[in-house]
N, C-alpha and C positions, 0 to 999 in steps of 0.2 A: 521383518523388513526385507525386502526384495534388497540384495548388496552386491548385483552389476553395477560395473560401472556405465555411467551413462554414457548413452550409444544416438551417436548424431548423425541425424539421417536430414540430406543435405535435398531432398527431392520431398514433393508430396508421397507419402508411404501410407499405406492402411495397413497395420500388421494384420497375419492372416489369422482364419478363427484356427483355438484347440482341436488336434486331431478328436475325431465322433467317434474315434472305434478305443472306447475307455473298457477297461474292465467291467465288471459290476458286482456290485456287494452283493451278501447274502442272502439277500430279499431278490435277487435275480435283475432286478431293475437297475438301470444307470443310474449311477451319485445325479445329485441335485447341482447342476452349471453354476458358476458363483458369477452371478453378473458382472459383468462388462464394463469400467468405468473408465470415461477419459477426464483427464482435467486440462483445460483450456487455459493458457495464461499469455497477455499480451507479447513481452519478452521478458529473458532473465540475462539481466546485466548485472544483477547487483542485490542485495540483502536489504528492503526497504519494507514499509508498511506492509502493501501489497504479498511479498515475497514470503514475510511472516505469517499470515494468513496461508498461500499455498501451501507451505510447510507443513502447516497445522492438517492441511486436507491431504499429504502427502504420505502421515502419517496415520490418517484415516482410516486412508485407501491406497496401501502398503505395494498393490499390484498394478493399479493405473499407471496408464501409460498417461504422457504431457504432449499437449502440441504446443507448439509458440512460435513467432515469427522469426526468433532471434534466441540464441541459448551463447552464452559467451564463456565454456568450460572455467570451469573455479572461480565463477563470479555470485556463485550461491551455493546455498549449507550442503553437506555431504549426504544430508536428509532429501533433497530436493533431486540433489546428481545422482542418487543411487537409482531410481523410476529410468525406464525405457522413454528418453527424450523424440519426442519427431519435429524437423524445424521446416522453415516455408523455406521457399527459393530465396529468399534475402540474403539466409547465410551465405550463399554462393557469391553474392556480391564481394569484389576488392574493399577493401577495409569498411565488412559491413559495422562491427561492431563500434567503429566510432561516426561514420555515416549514418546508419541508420535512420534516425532521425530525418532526412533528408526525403524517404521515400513514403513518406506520412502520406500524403495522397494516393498512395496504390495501396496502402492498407487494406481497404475494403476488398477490393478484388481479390488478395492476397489471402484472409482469411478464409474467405469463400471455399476456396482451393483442397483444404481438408477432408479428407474421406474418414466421415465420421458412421457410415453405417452401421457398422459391428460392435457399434458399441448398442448396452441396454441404458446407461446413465452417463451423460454430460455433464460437469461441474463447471463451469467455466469463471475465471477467477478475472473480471477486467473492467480495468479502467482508459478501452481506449476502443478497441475492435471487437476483442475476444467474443465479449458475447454474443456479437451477429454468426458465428460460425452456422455451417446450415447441417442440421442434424434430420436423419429420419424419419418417418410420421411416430414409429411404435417407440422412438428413444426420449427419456425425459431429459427437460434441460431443467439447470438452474442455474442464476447466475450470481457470485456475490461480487455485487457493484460497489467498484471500491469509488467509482464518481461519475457520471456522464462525462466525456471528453472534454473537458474543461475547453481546450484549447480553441476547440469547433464553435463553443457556443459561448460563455460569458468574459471569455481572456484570453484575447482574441491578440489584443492591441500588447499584452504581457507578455505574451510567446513572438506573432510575427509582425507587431507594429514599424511602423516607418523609423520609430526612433530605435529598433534594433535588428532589425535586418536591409533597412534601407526603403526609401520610397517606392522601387520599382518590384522590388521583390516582394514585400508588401502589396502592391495592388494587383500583382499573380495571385497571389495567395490565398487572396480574402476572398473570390467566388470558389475557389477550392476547398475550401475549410467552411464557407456554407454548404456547398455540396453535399461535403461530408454530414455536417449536420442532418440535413435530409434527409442522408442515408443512415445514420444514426436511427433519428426518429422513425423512421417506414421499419426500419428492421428490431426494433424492442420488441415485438411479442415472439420473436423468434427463440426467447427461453419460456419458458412455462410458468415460471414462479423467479420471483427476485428475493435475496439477501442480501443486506450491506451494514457499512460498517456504524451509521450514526443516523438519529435523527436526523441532523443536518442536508445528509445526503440522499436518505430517505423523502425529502422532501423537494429535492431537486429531479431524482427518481420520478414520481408523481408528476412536474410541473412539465421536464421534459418529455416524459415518455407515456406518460399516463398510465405509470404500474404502480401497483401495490410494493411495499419491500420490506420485509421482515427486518429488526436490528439485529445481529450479533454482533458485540464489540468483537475487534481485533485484539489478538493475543500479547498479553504480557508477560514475559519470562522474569517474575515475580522470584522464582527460586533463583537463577542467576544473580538480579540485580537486587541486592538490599544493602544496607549501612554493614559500616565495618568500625566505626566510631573516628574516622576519617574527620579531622576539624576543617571547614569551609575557607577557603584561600580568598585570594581578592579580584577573582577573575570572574567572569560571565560564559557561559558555554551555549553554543548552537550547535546540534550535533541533526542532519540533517541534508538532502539532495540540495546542489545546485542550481535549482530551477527559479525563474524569474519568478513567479508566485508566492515564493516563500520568505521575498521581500531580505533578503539577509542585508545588502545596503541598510536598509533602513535598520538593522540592529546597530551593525556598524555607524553611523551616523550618532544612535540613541548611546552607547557606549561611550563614543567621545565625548560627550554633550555630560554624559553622568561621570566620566574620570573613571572608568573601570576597564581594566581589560577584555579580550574579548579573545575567546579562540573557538575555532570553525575546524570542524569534523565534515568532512564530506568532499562528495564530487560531480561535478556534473558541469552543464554547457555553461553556467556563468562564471565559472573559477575565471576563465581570465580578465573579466572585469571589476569582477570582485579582488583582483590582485593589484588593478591600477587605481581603486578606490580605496583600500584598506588603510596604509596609512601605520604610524607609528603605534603601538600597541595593542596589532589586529594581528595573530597567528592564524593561517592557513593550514590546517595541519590534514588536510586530503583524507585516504580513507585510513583509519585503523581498525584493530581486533575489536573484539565486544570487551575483554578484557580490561584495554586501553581504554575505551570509552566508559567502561564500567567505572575506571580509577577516575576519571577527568567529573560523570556524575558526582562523585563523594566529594571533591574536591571544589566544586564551583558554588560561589554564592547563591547563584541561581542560575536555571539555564530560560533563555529567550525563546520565545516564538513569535517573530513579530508578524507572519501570516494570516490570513483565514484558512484553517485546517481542516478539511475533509473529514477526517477524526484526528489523528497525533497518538503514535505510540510513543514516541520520545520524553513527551511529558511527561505521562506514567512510568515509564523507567526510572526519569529524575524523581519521581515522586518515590519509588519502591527504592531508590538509595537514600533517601530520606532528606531531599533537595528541596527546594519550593518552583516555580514556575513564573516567570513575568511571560504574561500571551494576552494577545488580541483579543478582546471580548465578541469575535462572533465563531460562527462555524462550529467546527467539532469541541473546540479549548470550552465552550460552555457546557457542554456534558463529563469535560477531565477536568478540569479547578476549579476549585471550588474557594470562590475571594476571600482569601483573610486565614482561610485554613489551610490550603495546599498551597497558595499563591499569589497572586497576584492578578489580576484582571483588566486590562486597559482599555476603556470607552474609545476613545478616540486614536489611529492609526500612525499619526503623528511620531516621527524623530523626537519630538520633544517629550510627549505624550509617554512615551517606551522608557525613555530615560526617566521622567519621575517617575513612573511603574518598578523601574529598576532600584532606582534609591530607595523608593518605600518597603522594598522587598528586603534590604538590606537594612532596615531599622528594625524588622520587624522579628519575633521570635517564635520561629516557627516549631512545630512541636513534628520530630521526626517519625516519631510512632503513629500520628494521625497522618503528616502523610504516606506513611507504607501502610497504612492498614487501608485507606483511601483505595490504592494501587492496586493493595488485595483484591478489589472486585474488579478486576478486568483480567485477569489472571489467565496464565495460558491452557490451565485444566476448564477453568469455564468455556472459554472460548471451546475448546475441543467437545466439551459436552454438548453444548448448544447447538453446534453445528452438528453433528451426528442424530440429534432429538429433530432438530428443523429438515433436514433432510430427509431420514428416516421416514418422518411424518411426510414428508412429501409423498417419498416413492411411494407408499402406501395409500394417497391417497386423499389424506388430510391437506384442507388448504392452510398456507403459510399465513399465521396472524399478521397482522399491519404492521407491530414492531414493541416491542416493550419498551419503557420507560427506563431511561437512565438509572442506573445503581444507586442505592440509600449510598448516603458518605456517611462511612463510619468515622468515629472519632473518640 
């Protein structure tokens, strides 16, 4: 592992190539170049889904460099900061890293901006720009698409509806955010081959963009998170970003409705609504360690998703400490629980719907060892293999399958 500290370069930078005047071994001939790899990632603020996956390619590909629009120093793993960082002109901005967000409409352009020449291989890790970066004719791309831009194209009204940023701001926004869309879709075949994290997404892949896209599940740190024989307390846990999508009101809502507590891991732009909605027996407890979060898994009857999830590592963790799951029955939760064995599964999205999801989760007796063994197949060794096998097979040559099937649940 490369262990600089990461180095933030506040200007577009192409680092320069290795000096050409190398020794040479005893065959008389120059060592063989180790290819060139850059990894692309939208920003890094923070240790989420997305972030865990980079990780995983970080430790790949131990000498890649990163670009990102945004790197916010010790807001991700020491695995992530030790690579040679390059950031766009954003970071220049007065208080980019809580604005950010704000400049979502120059993204595209912004991206652009990277001088990706000298590299042989582009990974690029996004769910938002990253993969439109403009690479080479001779450089391969791939991308693991952790979502199309959600915002641009079907939650539109979740992010900048009238009822959360206001009417006028709102009707700015919305030929913006088509815009975006457009350029979205015109710039998809600008990676070569797609990866991502679920059926689910794989399939919005296709609809939006008309690519093909391998599945790797996202990584679970399976060895970290397991039982400790920790007895389940009488609280409910969401451990999870801030984001309107992720629907946290409406746990809060289903909590009160089922008489259980509720405490909330995370942070992002809805904390302060989420703090004038909370209410008596709703902790906020912002961000903690994995540690903390690991004890709060052992400890919680069940943890909540009341979302449609892209995939969900969250879940899987609560499952690898031997927790059950109350989640939404679409999107990613229907390739992670599995009803009656892991969890819990609610048809219908409903506050009321979540709450009896909740109470049945709590009558019911769940078997800790089927859900860690469950967890066992998303593992963060698999994940590392598969991605190493899918790429590999790329650069080589081999076209990336459509996507394999969901893991057998063991039990």
């Amino acid at each position: 592992m490369d262990n600089r500290q990461a180095d933030i370069v506040t200007t577009t930078v192409t680092p320069g190539r290795t000096d050409a005047r190398r020794t040479t071994g005893r065959t008389g001939r120059p060592p063989a170049r180790l290819p060139r790899v850059a990894l692309v990632h939208d920003w890094l603020t923070g240790m989420r889904g997305g972030e865990k996956v980079l990780e995983v390619l970080c430790e790949l590909y131990p000498q890649a460099d990163i670009y990102t629009l945004l790197h916010v120093p010790g807001s991700v793993s020491a695995t992530i900061e030790a690579h040679r960082i390059y950031t766009s002109a954003i970071q220049l901005l007065p208080g980019a890293p809580r604005y950010y967000r704000q400049c979502l409409p120059f993204f595209p352009i912004v991206i652009e901006q990277f001088a990706l020449d000298d590299y042989d291989l582009v990974i690029s890790s996004s769910h938002c720009v990253a993969k439109s970066v403009v690479t080479a004719g001779r450089t391969r791309h791939i991308c693991y698409c952790h979502t199309p831009m959600r915002y641009a194209w079907e939650q539109f009204d979740a992010y900048f509806g009238p009822a959360r940023v206001g009417r006028l701001r709102a009707a700015v926004l919305r030929p913006a955010l088509a815009a975006m869309a457009r350029w979205d879709r015109a710039t998809a075949n600008r990676p070569d081959a797609y990866l991502t994290n679920s059926q689910h997404v794989a399939s919005r892949i296709a609809r939006y963009y008309n690519r093909r896209a391998a599945v790797v599940y996202p990584p679970v740190n399976t060895r970290f998170y397991h039982p400790d024989g920790t007895m389940p307390r009488d609280y409910a846990l969401i451990v999870s970003a801030l984001v309107p999508y992720k629907r946290i009101d409406r746990a809060i809502a289903a909590c009160r409705l089922a008489h259980v507590p509720l405490k909330i891991v995370g942070s992002g732009p809805e904390l302060d609504r989420l703090w004038r909605v909370a209410g008596d027996g709703v902790e906020l407890l912002g961000t903690l360690t994995d540690a903390e979060i690991r004890d709060l898994y052992r400890g919680a009857v069940a943890v909540v998703m009341p979302g449609e999830e892209d995939f969900g590592i969250v879940p899987l963790e609560a499952q690898a400490c031997g927790r059950p799951v109350v989640a939404l029955a679409r999107g990613g939760a229907l390739e992670t629980v599995v009803d009656g064995l892991t969890g819990v599964l609610v048809q219908d999205d409903s506050a009321e719907a979540l709450a009896k999801g909740l109470q049945r989760a709590m009558r019911t007796s769940f078997d800790a060892a089927a859900l860690r063994a469950h967890a066992l197949n998303f593992s963060r060794e698999r994940c590392a293999a598969e991605l190493r096998a899918r790429i590999d097979g790329f650069v080589a040559g081999r076209e990336l399958p459509a996507g394999a099937p969901p893991p057998s649940v063991s039990s």
